[in-house]
Structure formats: structure tokens, C-alpha cells
SELUMVO-755720 format. One record per atom (N, C-alpha, C, CB): residue number from 0; residue in three letters; atom name; x negated, z negated, y. Coordinates in nm, 4 decimals. Glycine has a CB too. Layout:
N
SITE   k   r  a       c1       c3       c2
SITE NUM ALA CA        X        Z        Y
...
END
This chain:
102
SITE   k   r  a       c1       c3       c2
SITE   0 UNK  N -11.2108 -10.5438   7.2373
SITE   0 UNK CA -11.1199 -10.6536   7.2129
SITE   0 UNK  C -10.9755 -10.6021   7.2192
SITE   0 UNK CB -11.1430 -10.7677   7.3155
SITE   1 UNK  N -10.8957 -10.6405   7.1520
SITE   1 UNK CA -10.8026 -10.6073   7.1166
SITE   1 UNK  C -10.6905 -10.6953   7.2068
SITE   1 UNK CB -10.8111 -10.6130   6.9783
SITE   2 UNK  N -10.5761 -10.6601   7.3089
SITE   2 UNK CA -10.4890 -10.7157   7.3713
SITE   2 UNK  C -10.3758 -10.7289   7.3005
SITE   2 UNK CB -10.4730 -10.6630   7.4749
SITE   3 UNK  N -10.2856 -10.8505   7.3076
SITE   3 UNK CA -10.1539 -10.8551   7.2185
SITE   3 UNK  C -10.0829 -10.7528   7.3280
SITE   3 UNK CB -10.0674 -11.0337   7.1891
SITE   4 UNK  N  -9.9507 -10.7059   7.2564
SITE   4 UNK CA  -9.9076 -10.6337   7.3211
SITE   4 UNK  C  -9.7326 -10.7425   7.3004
SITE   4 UNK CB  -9.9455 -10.4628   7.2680
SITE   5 UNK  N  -9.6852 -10.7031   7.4638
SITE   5 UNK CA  -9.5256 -10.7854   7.4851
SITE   5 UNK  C  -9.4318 -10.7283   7.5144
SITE   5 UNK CB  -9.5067 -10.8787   7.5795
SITE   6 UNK  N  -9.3438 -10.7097   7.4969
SITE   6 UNK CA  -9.2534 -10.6342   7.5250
SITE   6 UNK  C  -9.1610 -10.7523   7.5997
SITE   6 UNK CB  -9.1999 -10.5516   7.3977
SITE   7 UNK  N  -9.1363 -10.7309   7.7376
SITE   7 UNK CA  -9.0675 -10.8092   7.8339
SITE   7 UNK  C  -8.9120 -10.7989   7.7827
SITE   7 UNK CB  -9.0950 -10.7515   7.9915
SITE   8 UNK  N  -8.8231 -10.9025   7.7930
SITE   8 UNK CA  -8.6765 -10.9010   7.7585
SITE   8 UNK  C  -8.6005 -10.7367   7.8434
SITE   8 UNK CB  -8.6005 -11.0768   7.8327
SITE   9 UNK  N  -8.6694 -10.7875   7.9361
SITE   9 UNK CA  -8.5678 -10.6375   8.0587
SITE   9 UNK  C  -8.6231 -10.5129   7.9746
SITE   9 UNK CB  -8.6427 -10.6094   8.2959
SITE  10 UNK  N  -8.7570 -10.4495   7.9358
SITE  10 UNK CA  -8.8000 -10.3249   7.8571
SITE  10 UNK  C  -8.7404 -10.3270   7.7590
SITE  10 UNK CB  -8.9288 -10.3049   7.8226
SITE  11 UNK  N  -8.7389 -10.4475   7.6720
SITE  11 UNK CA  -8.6746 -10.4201   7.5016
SITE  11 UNK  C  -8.5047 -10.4439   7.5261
SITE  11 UNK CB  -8.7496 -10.5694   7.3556
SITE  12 UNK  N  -8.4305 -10.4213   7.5966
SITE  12 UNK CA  -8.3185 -10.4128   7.6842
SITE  12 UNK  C  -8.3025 -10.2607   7.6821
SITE  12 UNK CB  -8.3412 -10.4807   7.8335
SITE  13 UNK  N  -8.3911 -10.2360   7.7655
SITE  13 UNK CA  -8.3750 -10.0638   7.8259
SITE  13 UNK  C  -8.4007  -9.9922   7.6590
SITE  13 UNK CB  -8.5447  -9.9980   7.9831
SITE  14 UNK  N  -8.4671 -10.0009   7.5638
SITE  14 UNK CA  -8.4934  -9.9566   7.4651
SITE  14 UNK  C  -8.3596  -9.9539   7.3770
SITE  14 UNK CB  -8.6020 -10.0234   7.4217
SITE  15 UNK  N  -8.3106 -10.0762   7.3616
SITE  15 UNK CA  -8.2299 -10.0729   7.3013
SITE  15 UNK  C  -8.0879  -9.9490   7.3643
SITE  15 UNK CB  -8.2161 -10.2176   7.2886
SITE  16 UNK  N  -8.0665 -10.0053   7.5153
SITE  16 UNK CA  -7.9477  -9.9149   7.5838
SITE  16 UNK  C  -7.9616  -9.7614   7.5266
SITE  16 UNK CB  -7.9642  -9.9124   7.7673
SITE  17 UNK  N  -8.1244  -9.7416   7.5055
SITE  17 UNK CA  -8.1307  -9.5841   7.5128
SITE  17 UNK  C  -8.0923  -9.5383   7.3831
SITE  17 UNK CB  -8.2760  -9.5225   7.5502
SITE  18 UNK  N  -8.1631  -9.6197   7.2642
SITE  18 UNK CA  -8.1136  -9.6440   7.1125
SITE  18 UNK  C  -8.0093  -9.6062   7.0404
SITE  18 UNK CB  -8.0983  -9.7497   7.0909
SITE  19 UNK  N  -7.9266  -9.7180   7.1421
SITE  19 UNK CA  -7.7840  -9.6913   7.1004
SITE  19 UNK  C  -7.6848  -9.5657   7.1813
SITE  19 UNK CB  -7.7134  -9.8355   7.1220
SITE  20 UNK  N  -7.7619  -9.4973   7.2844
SITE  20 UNK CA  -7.6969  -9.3754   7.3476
SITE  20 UNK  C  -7.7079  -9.2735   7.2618
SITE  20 UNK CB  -7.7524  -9.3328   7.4763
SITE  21 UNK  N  -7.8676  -9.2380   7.1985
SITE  21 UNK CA  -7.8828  -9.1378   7.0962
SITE  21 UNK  C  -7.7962  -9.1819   6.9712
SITE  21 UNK CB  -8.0376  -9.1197   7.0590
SITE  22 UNK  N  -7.7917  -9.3154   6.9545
SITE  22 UNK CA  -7.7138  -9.3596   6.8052
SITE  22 UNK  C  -7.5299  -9.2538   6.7898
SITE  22 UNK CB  -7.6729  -9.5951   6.8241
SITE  23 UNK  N  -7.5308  -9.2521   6.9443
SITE  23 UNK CA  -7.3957  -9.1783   6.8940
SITE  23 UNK  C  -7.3571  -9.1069   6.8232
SITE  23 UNK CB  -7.3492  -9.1307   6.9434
SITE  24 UNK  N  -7.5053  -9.0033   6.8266
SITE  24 UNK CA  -7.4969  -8.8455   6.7789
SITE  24 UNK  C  -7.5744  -8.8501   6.6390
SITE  24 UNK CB  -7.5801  -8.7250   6.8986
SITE  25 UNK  N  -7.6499  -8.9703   6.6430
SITE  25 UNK CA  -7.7350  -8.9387   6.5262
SITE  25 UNK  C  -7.7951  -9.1207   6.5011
SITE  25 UNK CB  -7.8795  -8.7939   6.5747
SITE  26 UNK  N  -7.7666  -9.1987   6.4090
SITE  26 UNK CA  -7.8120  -9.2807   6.4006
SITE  26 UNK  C  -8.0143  -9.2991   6.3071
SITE  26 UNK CB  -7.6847  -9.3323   6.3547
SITE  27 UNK  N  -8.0641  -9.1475   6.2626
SITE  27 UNK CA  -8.1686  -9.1078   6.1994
SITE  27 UNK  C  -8.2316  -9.1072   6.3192
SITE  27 UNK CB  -8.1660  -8.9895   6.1128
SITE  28 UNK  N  -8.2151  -9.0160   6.4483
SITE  28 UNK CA  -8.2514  -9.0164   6.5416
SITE  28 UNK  C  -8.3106  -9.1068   6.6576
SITE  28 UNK CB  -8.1910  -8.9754   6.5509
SITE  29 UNK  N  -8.1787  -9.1896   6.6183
SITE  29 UNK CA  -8.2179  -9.3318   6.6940
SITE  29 UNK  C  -8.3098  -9.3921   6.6809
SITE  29 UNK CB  -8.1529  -9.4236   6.6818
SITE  30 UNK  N  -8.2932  -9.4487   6.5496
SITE  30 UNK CA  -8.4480  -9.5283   6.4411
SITE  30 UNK  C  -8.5630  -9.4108   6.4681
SITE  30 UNK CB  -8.4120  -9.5399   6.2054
SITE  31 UNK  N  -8.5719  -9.2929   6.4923
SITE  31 UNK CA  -8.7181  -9.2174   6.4893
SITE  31 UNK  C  -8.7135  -9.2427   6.6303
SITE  31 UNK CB  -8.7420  -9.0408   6.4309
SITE  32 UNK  N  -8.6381  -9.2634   6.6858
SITE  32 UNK CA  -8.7124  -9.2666   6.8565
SITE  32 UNK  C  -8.7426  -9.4258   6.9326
SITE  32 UNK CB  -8.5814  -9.1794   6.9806
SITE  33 UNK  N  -8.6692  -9.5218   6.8038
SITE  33 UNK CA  -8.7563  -9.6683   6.8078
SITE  33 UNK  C  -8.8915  -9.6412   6.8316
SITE  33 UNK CB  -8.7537  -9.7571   6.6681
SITE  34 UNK  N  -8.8983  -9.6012   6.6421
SITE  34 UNK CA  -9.0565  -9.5929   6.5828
SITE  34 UNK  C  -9.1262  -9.5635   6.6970
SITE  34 UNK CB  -9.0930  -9.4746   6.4637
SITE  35 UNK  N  -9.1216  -9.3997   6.7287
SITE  35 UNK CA  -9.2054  -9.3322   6.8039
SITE  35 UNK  C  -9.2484  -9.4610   6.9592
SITE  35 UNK CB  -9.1122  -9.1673   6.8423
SITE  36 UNK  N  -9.1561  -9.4903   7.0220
SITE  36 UNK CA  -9.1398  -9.5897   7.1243
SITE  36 UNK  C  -9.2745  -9.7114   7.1174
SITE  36 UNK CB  -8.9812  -9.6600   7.0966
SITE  37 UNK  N  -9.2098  -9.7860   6.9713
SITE  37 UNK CA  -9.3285  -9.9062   6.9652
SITE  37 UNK  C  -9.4397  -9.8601   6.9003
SITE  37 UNK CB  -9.2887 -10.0404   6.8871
SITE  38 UNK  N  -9.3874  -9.7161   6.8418
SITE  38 UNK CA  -9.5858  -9.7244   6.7665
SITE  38 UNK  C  -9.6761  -9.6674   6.9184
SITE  38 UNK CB  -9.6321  -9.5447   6.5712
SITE  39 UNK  N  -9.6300  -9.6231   7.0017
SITE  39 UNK CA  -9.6740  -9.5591   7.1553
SITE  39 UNK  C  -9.7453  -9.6987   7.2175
SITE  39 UNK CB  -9.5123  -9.4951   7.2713
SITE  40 UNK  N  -9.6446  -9.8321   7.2242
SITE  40 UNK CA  -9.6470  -9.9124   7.2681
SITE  40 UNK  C  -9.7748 -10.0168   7.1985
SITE  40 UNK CB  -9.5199  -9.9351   7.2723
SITE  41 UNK  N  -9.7806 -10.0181   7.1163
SITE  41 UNK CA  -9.8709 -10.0635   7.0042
SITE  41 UNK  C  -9.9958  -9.9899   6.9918
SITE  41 UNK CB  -9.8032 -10.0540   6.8755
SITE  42 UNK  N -10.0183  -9.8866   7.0079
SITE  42 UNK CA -10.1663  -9.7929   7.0820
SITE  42 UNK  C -10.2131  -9.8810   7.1665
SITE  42 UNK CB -10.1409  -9.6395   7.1800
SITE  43 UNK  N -10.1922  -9.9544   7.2687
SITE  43 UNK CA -10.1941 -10.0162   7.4320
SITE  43 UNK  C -10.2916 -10.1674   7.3732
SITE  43 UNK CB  -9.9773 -10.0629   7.5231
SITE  44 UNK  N -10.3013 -10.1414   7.2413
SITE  44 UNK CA -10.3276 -10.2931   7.2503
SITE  44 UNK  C -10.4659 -10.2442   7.2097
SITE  44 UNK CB -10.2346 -10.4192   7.1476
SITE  45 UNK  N -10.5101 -10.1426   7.2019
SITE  45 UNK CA -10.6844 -10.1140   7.1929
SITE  45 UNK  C -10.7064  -9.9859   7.2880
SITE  45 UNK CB -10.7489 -10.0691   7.0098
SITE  46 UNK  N -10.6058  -9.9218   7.3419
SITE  46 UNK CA -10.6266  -9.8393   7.4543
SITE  46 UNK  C -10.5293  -9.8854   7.5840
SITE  46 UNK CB -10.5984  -9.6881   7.4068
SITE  47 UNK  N -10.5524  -9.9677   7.6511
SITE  47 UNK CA -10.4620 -10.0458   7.7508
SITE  47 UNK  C -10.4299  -9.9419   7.8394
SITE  47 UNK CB -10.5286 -10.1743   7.8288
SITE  48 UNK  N -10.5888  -9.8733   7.8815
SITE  48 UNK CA -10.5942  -9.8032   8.0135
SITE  48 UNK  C -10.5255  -9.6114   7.9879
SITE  48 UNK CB -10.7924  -9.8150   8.0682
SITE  49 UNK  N -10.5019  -9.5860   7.8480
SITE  49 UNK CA -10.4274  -9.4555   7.8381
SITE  49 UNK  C -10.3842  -9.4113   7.9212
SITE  49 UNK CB -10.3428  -9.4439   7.7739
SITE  50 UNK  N -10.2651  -9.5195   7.9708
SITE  50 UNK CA -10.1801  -9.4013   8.0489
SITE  50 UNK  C -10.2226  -9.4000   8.1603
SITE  50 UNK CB -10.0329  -9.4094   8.0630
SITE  51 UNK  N -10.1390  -9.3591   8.3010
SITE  51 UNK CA -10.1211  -9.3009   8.3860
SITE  51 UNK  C -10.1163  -9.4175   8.5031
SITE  51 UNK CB -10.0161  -9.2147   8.3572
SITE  52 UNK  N -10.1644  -9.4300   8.6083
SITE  52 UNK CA -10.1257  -9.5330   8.7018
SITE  52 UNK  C  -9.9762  -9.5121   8.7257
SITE  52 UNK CB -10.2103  -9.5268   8.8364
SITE  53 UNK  N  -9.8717  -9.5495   8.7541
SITE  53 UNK CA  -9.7951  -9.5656   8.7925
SITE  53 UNK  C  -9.7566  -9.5145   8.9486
SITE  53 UNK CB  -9.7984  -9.6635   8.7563
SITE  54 UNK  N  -9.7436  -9.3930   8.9587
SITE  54 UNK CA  -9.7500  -9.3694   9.0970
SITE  54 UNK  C  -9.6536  -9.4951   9.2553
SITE  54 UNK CB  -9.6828  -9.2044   9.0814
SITE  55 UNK  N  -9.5377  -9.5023   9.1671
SITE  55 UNK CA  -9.4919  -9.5652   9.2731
SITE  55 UNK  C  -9.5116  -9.7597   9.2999
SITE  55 UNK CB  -9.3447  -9.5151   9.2597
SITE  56 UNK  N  -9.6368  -9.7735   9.1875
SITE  56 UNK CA  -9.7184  -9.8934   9.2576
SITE  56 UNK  C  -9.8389  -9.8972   9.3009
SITE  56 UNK CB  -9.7284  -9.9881   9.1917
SITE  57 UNK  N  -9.8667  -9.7909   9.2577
SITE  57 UNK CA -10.0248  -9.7968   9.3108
SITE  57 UNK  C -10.1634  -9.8824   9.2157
SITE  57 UNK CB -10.0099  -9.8844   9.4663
SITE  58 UNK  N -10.1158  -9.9587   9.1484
SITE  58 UNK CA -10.2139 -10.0830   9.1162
SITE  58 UNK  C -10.2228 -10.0318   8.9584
SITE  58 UNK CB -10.1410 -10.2699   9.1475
SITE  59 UNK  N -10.3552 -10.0241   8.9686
SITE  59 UNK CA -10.4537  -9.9965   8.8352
SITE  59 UNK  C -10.3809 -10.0650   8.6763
SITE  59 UNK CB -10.6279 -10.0915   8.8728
SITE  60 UNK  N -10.3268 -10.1799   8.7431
SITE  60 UNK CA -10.2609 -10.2738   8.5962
SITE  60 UNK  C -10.1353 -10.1792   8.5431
SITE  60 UNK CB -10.1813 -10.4654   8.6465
SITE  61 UNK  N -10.1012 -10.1438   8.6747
SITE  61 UNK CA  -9.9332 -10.1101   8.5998
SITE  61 UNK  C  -9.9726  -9.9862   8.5998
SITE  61 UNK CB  -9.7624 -10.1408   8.6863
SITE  62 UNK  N  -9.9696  -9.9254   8.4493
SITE  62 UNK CA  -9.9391  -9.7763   8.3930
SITE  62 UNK  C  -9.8209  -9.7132   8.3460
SITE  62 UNK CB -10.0058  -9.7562   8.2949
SITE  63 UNK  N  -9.8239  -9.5630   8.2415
SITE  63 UNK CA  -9.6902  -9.5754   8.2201
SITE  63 UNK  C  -9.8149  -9.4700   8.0953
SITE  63 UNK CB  -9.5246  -9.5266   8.3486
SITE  64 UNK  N  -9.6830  -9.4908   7.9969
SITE  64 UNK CA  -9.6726  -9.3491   7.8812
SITE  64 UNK  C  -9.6138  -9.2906   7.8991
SITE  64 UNK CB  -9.6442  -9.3409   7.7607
SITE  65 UNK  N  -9.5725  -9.1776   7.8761
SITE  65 UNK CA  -9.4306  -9.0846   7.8843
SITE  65 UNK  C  -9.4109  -9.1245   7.6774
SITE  65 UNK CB  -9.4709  -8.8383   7.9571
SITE  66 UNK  N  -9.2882  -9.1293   7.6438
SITE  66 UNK CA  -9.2894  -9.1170   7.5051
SITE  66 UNK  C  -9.1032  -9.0155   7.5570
SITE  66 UNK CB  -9.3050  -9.3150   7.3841
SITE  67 UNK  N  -9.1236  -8.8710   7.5142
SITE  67 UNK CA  -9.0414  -8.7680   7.5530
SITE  67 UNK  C  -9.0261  -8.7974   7.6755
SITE  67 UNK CB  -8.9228  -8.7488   7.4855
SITE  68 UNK  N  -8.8902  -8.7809   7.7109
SITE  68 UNK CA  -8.8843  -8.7803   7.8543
SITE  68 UNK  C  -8.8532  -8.9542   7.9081
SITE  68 UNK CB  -8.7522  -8.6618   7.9005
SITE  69 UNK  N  -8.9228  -9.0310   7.8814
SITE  69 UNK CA  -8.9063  -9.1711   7.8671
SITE  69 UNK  C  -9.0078  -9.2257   7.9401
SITE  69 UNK CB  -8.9063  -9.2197   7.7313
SITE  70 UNK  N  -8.9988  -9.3265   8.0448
SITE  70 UNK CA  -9.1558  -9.4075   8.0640
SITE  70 UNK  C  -9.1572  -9.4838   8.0566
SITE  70 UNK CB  -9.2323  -9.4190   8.1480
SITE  71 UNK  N  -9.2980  -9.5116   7.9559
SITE  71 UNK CA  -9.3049  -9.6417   7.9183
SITE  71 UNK  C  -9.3800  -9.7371   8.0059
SITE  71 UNK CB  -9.3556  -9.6440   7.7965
SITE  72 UNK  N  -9.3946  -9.8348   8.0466
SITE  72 UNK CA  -9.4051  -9.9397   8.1744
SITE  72 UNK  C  -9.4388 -10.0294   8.1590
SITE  72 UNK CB  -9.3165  -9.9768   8.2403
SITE  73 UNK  N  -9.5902 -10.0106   8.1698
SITE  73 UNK CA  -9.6817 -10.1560   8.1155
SITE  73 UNK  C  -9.7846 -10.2064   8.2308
SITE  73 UNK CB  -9.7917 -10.1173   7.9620
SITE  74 UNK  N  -9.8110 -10.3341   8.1999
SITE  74 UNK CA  -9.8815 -10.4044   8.3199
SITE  74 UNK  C -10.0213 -10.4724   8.1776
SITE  74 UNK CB  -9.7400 -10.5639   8.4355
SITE  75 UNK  N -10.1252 -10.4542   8.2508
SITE  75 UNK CA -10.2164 -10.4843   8.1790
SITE  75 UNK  C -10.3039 -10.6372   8.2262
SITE  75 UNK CB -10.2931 -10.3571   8.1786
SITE  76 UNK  N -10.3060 -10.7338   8.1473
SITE  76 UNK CA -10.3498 -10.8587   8.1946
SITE  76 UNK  C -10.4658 -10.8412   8.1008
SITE  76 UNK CB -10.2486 -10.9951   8.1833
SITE  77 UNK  N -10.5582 -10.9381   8.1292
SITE  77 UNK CA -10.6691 -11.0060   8.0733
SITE  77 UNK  C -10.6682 -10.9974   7.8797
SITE  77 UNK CB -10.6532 -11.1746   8.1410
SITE  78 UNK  N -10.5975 -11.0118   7.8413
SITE  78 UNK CA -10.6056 -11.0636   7.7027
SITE  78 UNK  C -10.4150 -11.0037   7.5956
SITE  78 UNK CB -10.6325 -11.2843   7.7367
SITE  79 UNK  N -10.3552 -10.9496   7.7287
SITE  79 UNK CA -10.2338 -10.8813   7.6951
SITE  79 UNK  C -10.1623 -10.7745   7.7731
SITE  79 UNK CB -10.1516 -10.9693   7.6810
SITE  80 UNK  N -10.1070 -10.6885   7.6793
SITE  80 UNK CA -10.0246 -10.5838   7.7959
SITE  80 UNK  C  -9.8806 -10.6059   7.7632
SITE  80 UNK CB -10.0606 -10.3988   7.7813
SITE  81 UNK  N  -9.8159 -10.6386   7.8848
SITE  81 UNK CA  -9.6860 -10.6206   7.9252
SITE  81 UNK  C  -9.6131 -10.5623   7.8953
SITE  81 UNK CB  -9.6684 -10.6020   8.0008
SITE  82 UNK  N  -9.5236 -10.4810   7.8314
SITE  82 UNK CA  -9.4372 -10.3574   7.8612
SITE  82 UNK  C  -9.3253 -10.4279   7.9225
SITE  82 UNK CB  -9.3921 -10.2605   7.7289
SITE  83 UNK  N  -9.3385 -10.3532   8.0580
SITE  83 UNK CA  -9.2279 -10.4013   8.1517
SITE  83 UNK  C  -9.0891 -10.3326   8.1588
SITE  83 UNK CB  -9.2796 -10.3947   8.2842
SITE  84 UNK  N  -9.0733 -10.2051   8.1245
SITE  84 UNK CA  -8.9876 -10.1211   8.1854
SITE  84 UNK  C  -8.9600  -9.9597   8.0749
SITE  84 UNK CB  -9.0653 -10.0958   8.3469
SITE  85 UNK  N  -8.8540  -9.9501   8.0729
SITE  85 UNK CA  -8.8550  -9.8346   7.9183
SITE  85 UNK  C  -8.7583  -9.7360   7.9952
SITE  85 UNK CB  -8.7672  -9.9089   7.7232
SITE  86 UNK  N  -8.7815  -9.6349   8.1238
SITE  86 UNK CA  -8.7109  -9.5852   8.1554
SITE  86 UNK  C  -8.7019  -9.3892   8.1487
SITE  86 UNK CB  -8.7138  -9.6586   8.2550
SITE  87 UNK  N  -8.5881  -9.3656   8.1781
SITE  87 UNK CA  -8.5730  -9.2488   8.2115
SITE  87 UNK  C  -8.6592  -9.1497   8.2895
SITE  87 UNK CB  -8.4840  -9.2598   8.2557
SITE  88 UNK  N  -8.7063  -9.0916   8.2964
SITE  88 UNK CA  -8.8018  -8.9955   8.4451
SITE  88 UNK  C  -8.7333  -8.9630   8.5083
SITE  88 UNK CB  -8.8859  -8.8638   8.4389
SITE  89 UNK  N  -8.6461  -8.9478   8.4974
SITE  89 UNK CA  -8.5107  -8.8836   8.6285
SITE  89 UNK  C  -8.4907  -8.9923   8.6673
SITE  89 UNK CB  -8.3471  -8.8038   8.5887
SITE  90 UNK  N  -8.5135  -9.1416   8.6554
SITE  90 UNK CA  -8.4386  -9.2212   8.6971
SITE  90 UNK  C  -8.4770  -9.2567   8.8496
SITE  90 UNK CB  -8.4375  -9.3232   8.6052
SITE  91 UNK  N  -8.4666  -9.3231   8.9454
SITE  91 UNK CA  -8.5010  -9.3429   9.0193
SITE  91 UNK  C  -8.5622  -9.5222   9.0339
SITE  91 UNK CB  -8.4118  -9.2806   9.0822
SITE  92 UNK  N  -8.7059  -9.5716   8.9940
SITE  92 UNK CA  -8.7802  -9.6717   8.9466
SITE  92 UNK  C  -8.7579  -9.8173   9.0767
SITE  92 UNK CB  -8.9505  -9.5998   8.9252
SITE  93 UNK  N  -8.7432  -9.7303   9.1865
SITE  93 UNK CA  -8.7624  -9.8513   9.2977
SITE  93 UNK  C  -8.6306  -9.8756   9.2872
SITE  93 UNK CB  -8.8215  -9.8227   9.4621
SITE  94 UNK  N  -8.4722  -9.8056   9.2759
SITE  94 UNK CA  -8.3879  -9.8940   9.2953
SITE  94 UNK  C  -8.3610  -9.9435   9.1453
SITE  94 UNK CB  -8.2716  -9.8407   9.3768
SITE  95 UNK  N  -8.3643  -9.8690   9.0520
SITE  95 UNK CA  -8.3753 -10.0065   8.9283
SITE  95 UNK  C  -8.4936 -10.1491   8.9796
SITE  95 UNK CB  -8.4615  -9.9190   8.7446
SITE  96 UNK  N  -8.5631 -10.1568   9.0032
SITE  96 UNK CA  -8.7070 -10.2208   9.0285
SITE  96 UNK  C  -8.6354 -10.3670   9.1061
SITE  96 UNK CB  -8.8348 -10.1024   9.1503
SITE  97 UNK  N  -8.5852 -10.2903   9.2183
SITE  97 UNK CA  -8.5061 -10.3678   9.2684
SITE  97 UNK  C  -8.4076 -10.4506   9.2322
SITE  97 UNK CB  -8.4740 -10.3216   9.3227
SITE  98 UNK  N  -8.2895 -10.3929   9.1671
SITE  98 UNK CA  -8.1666 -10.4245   9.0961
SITE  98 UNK  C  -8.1691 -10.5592   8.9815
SITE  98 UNK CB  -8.1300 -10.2864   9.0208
SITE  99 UNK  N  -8.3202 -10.5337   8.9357
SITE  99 UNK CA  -8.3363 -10.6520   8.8225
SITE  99 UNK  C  -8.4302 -10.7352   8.8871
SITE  99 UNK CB  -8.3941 -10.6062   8.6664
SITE 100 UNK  N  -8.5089 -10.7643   9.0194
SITE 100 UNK CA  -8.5782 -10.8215   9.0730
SITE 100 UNK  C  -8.5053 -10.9031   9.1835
SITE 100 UNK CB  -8.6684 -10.7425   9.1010
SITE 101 UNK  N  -8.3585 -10.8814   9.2020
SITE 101 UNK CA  -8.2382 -10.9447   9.3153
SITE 101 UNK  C  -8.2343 -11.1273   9.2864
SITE 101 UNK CB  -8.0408 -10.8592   9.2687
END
């Protein structure tokens, strides 16, 4: 069965911020690292369980992709997956986590 896939306002947020950081240098670039992003994201809706648990939750739902050095941040429900979160790997997840959860 096939899950819709969502992209949460706060993830398609972080997508865009990153978008328009590469857009500086290269606006070709930008648009290929959309694509790459949602066609990653769009896999999830017949392979939910791909990625990776999420180390710093612990819980089976919330995974991640890496798409380059990027993680992608999905929570898997019943009948849809989430994409919660479109971040950096260097970043540090609990105080963003926090910051938009205040």
C-alpha cells in the first residue's frame, strides 16, 4: 500500500532556506537539488521504512534520508509519511527541535 507523502510547512521551509543559499552561486544547482530532495522524498511513499531510525529519537516512526549532506526527517503514520525536518548534518537537531517546538 502506498502512503501519501507530506511535507510539513517547517521541512518545506528548511528546503526552501537551503534552495535559495545554493541559488546564490548557481540557480541550475538549486532546481537539481529541489528535484533530487522530493524525488528522495517521494520514494517514502512505497518504501516508508528506507531510512535510518533517527538516532536522537529513538522511535521506529521517525527516520531520516541523507540526500548529500542533508537530512531528510520523516515520521511514518498509518496511511502517510510526514517529512518533518530538511536539515543540515552538522546541524545540531535537539536545539533546532526545540527552537520551533517553543
Amino acid at each position: 500500500m502506498a502512503r501519501k507523502v507530506i511535507w510539513t510547512e517547517t521541512a518545506w521551509r528548511d528546503l526552501e532556506e537551503v534552495a535559495d543559499y545554493i541559488a546564490r552561486d548557481s540557480f541550475s544547482y538549486s532546481a537539481a537539488f529541489v528535484r533530487e530532495a522530493r524525488d528522495a522524498a517521494r520514494t517514502l511513499a512505497y518504501l516508508s521504512e528506507r531510512g535510518r531510525t533517527v538516532p536522537e529519537f529513538n522511535d521506529p516512526n521517525i527516520r531520516e534520508l541523507f540526500v548529500r549532506s542533508y537530512r531528510l526527517i520523516y515520521q511514518i503514520a498509518e496511511k502517510s509519511v510526514y517529512v518533518i525536518g530538511f536539515i543540515h548534518g552538522a546541524r545540531d537537531l535537539w536545539a533546532l527541535w526545540e527552537r520551533e517546538n517553543r
